[in-house]
C-alpha positions in Angstrom: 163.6 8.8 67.8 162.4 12.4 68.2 165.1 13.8 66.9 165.3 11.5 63.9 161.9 12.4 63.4 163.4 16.3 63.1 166.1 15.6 61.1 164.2 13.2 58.5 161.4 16.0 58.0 164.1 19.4 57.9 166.0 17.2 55.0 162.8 16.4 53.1 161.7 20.0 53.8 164.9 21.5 52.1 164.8 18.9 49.2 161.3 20.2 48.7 162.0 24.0 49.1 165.0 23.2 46.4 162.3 21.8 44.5 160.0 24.7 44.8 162.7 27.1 43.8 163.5 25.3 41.0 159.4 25.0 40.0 159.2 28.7 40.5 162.4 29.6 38.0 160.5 27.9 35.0 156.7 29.3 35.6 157.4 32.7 37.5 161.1 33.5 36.9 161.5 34.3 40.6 158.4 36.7 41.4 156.3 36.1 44.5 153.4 34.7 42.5 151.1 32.4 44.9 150.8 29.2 42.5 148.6 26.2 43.7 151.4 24.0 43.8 153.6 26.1 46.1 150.5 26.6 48.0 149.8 23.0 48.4 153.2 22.0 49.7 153.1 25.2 52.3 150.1 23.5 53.7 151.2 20.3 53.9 154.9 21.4 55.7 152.9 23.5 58.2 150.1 21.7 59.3 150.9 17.8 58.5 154.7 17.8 59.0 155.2 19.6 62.9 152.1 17.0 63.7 154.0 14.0 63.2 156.7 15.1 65.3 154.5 16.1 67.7 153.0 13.0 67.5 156.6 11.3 68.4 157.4 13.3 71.0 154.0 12.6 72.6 154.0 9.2 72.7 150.8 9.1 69.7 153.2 7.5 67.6 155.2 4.4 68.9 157.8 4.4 66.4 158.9 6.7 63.0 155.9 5.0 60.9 154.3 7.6 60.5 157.2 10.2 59.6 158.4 7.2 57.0 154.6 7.7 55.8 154.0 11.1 55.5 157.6 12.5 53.7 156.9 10.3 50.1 153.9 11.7 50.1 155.3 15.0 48.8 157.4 13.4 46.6 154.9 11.6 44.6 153.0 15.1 44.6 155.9 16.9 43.2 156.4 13.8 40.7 153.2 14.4 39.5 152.9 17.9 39.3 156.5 18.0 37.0 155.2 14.8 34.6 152.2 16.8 33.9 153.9 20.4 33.6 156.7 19.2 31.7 153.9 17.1 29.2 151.7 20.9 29.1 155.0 22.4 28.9 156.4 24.9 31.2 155.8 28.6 29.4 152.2 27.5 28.2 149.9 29.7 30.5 152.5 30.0 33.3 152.0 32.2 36.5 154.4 35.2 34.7 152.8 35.1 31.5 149.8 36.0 33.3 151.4 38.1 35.1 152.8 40.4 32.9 149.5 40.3 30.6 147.4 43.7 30.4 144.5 43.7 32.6 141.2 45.5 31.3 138.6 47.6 33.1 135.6 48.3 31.7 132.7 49.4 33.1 134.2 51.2 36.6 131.0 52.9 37.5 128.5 49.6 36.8 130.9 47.4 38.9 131.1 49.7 42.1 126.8 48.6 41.7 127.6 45.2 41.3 129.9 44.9 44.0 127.3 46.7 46.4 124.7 44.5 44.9 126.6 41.1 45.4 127.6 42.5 49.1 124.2 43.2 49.6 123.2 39.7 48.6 125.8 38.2 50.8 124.7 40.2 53.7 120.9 39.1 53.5 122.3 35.3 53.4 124.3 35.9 56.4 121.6 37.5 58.4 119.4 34.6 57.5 121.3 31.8 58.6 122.9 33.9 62.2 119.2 34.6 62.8 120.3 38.3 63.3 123.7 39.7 64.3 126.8 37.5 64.5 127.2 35.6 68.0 130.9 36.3 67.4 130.4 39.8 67.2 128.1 40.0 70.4 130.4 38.2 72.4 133.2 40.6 71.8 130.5 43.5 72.6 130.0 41.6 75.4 133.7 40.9 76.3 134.9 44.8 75.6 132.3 46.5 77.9 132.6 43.7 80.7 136.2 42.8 80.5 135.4 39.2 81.5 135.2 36.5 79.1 132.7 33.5 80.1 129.5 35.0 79.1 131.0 35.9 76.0 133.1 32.4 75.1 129.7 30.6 76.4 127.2 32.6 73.8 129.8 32.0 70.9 130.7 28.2 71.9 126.1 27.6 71.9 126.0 29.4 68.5 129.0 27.9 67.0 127.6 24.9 67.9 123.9 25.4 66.1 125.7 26.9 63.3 128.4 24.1 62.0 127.4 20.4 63.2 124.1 21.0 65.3 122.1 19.7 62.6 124.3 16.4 63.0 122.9 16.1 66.4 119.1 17.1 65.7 119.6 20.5 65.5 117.4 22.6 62.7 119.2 22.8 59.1 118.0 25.9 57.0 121.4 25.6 54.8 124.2 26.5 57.0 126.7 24.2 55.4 126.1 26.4 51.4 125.9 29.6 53.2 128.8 29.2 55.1 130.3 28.1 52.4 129.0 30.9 50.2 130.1 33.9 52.9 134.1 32.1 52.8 134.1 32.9 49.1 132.1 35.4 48.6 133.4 37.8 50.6 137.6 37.6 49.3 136.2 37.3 45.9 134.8 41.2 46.7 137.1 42.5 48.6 140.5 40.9 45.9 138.3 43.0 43.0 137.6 46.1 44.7 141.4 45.8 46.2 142.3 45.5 43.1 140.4 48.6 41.3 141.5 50.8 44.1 145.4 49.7 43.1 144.6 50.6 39.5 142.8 53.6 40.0 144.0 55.0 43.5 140.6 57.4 44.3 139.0 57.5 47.8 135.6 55.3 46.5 137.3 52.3 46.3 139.4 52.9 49.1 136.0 53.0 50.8 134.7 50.1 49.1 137.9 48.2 49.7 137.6 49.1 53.4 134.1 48.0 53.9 134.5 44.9 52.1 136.8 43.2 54.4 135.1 44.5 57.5 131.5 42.5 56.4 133.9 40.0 55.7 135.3 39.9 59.3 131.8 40.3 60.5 130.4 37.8 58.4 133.1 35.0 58.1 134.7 35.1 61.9 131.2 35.2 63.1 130.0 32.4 63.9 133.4 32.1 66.2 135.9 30.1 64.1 139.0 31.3 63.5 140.7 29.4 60.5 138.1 30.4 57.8 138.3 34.1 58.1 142.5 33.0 57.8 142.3 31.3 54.3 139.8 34.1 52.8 142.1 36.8 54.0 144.6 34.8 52.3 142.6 33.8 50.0 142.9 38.1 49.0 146.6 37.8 49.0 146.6 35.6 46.6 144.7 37.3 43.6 146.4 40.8 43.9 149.7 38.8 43.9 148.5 38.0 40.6 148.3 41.9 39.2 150.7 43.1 41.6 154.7 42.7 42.5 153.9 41.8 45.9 157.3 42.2 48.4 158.5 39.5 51.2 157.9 42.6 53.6 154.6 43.1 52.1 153.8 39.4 52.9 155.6 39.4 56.5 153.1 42.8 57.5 150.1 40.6 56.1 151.0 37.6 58.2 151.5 39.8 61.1 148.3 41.6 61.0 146.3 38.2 60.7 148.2 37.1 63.9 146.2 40.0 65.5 143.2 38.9 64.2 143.3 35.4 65.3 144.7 36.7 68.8 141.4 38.8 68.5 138.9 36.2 67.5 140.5 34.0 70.5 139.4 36.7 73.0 135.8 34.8 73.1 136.5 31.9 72.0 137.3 29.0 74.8 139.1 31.3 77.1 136.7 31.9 80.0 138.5 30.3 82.3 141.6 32.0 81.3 140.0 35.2 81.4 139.0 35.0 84.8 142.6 34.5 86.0 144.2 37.0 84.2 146.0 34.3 81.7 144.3 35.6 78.7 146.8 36.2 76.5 148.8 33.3 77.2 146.6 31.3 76.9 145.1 32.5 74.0 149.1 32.3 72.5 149.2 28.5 73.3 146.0 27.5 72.4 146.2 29.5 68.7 149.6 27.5 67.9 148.8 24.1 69.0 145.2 24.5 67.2 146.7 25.9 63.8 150.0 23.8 63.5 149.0 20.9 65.2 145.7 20.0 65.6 143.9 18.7 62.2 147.9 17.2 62.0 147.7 15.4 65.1 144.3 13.6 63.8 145.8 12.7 60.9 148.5 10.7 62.6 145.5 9.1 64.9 144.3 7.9 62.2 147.3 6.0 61.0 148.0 4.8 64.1 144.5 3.5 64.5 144.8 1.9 61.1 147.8 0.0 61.4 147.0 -1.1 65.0 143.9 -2.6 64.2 141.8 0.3 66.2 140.0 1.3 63.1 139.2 -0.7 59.5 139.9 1.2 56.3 136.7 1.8 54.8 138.0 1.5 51.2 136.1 5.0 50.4 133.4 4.9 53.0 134.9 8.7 54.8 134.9 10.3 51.3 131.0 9.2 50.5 130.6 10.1 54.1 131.9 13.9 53.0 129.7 14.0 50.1 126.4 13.2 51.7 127.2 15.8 54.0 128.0 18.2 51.3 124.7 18.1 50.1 122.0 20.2 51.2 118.8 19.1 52.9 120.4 15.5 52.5 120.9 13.1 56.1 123.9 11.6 56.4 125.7 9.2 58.4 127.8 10.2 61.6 130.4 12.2 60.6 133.9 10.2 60.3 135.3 13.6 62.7 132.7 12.6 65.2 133.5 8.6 65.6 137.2 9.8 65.3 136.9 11.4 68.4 135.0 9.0 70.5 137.9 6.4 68.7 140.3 9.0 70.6 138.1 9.3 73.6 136.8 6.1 73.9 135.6 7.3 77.9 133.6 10.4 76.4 130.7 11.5 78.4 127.5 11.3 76.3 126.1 14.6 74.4 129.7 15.3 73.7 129.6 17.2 69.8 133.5 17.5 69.1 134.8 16.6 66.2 138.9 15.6 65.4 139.0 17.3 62.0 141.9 15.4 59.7 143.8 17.1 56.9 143.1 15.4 53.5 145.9 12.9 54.1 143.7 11.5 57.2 141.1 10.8 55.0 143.0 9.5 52.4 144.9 6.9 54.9 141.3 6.1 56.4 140.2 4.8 53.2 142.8 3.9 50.9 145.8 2.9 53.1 149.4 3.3 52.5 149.7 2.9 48.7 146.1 4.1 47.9 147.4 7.7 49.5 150.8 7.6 47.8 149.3 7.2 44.5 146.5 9.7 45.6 149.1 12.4 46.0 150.5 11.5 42.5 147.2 12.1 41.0 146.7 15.7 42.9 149.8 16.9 41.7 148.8 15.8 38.3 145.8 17.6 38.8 147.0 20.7 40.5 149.2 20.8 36.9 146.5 20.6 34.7 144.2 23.0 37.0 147.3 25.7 37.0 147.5 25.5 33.1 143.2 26.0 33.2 142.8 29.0 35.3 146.0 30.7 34.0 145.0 30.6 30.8 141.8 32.8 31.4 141.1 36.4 30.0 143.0 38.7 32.3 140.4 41.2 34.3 139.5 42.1 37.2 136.6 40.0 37.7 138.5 37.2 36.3 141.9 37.7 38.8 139.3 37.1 41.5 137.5 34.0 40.3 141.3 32.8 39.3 142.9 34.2 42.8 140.6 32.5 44.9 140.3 29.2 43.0 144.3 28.9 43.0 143.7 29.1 47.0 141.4 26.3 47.0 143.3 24.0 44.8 146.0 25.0 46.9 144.1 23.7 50.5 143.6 20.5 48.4 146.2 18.7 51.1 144.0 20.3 53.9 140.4 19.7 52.3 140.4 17.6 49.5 138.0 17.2 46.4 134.6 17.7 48.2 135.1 20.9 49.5 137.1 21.7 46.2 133.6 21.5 44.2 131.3 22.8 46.7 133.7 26.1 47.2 133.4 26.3 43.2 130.0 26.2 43.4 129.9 28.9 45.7 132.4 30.8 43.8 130.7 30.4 40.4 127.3 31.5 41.9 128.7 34.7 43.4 131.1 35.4 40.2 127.7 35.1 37.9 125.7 37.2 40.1 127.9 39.9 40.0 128.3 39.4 36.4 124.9 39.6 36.2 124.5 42.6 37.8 127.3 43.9 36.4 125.5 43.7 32.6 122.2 45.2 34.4 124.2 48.5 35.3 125.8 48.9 32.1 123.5 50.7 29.0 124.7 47.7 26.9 124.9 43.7 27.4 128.0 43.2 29.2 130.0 40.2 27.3 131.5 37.3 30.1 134.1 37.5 31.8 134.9 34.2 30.4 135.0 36.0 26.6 138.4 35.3 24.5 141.0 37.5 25.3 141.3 37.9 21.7 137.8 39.2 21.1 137.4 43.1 19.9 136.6 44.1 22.8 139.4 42.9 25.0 141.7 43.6 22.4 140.5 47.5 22.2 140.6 48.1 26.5 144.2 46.0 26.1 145.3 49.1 24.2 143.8 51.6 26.6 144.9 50.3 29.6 148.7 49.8 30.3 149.7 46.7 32.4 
């Protein structure tokens, strides 16, 4: 059965590459362009897919019900996603057309302000809601000069604790939840414009800029101790310079390398006292990084399928999703978290005070409430919509504030499979408050009113720095 369970997701994963290949011939004739649709299905193979057969091998699943589950749900996405792109039409706003358009950059002296502006803003929200420096941060202070790791793991694990779900357990709320969310976009969406200015003009400033940029980011997103956010807005970066730049598969292998080090950095403090103490720290930190990436939200996800069709859990028929969205909102109670009862459905001899949560991927959630053919015809209507989002954002003007707003909004329809549609809209209403404040500040710096970002790329303007500037 476990190796039927391999077999059955290696052929659907080869079907699907074949399918990718094919998807990327029509909209980016063959260039690495990150697209939301090949981002989507990289998510779903990596962190859904090796959790199922995990799940057999463990004994989680009793049978291949799960692996029979999961595969047509790609399927319908991809159906969806072709209907829709082949209704738009392929070579309306497609990934190379945008590509190969002009960029424009006006304004180079007023943007270096707004970026230290909006940075500056960011920094002040971050300060707020840590209360002061970064527990991460301290903790690896703490670790370096000491060299042993449970004072360290035991101040981030407390702080971690106040700053993601200890409102959920009577703990003060002064807006983690938006600020958080506000740092995880904030932050690429500085770092992929000044990245992007350096590549264009090549001068030491905005190597500088670039350079502190994804250091506050570090500090700022990895702080509070979690590992996978800092991950997705490094990414996150990737993604909108692959959009202005012919980006390499050794370019892309060095990037996934050097976030490897990162995460192997960030595990340093986080859960590895013990480990530390016996001199196990780095395999340790190896096993638990894999099995927390690759299989973890996964492994949940399969739970809850199991725990649906045995009866363990009801489906709630849209109860988890209205659970997301009440907790979405600021300064608004909601009901236990669906992670939360997952876990104590998991751990059904849990000691009391326990605060974990079992974090799903969006097909969890999806299964929770809608069932078998309420999911399948989910992931129809996300390809669909992934289609119709790609034709939207790559029709925009082409500059650099605009690559970022694109390059990170491709990323989050792309984590669709790992988030879904809540966190969709709240990370765009992060993402459009930071993109108007710079604007905002960008217009303030300039001895003229700065026109949008959002203007027609046919307007006088554009059309004028089109000619200046050569693609």
């Amino acid at each position: 059965m476990f190796l039927t369970s391999i077999f059955s997701f290696v052929a659907a994963g080869l079907v699907v590459l074949s399918v990718l290949y094919w998807i990327a011939g029509r909209e980016n004739h063959y260039r690495i362009i990150f697209t939301p649709v090949l981002l989507f299905c990289l998510h779903e193979m990596a962190f859904l897919w090796p959790a199922a057969v995990y799940g057999v091998a463990t004994g989680v699943s009793a049978d291949l019900f799960s692996t029979l589950v999961i595969i047509p749900m790609m399927f319908a996405f991809l159906g969806g996603y072709i209907l829709t792109r082949e209704t738009i039409g392929w070579h309306i706003a497609s990934p190379h057309e945008f590509w190969t358009r002009p960029m424009a950059i006006p304004h180079e002296r007023a943007r270096l302000l707004a970026i230290a502006a909006t940075g500056g803003l960011l920094v002040a929200a971050g300060v707020f809601m840590y209360q002061g420096q970064p527990p991460a941060m301290v903790g690896l202070t703490q670790f370096l000069k000491s060299g042993y790791g449970g004072g360290a793991a035991n101040l981030v694990s407390e702080n971690r604790l106040d700053l993601t779900k200890g409102h959920h357990f009577g703990g003060e709320y002064r807006g983690q939840g938006a600020i958080r969310v506000l740092q995880r976009v904030g932050w690429p969406y500085l770092a992929a414009t000044s990245t992007i200015m350096f590549v264009r003009r090549r001068t030491g400033t905005w190597a500088a800029v670039s350079l502190c940029t994804y250091l506050l980011g570090f500090v700022f997103i990895a702080g509070e101790g979690t590992r996978g956010p800092f991950l997705w807005a490094a990414i996150s970066v990737l993604v909108a310079v692959s959009l202005q730049l012919r980006i390499k598969l050794a370019t892309c292998i060095s990037f996934v390398v050097a976030l490897v080090a990162c995460l192997v950095l960030l595990s340093l403090v986080q859960k590895l006292s013990g480990a530390a103490s016996r001199g196990e720290l780095l395999t340790a930190g190896g096993q638990q990084l894999i099995e927390r990436i690759f299989i973890g939200n996964g492994i949940n996800s399969v739970y809850v399928v199991e725990f649906v069709r045995t009866g363990v859990m009801e489906q709630r028929w849209g109860g988890i999703h209205w659970n997301d969205i009440t907790a979405a909102v600021p300064f608004v109670s909601s009901e236990t978290p669906f992670t939360f009862e997952l876990f104590l459905m998991q751990n059904p001899d849990a000691k009391i005070g326990r605060t974990t949560f079992s974090s799903t991927t969006y097909f969890g959630r999806l299964y929770g409430d809608f069932g078998c053919f309420g999911t399948l015809v989910s992931y129809f209507v996300m390809g669909c919509f992934v289609a119709w989002a790609s034709r939207v954002l790559f029709s925009m003007p082409k500059m650099a504030c605009s690559i970022s707003l694109i390059g990170i909004t491709v990323m989050s329809v792309g984590q669709l499979s790992l988030n879904g549609f809540v966190y969709l809209f709240m990370s765009m209403v992060g993402l459009l408050f930071v993109a108007k404040f710079h604007q905002v500040c960008l217009a303030l710096f300039v001895d003229r009113p700065l026109k949008s970002c959002h203007t027609s790329a046919a307007s006088p303007l554009n059309r004028r720095l089109a000619g200046q500037h050569s693609p």
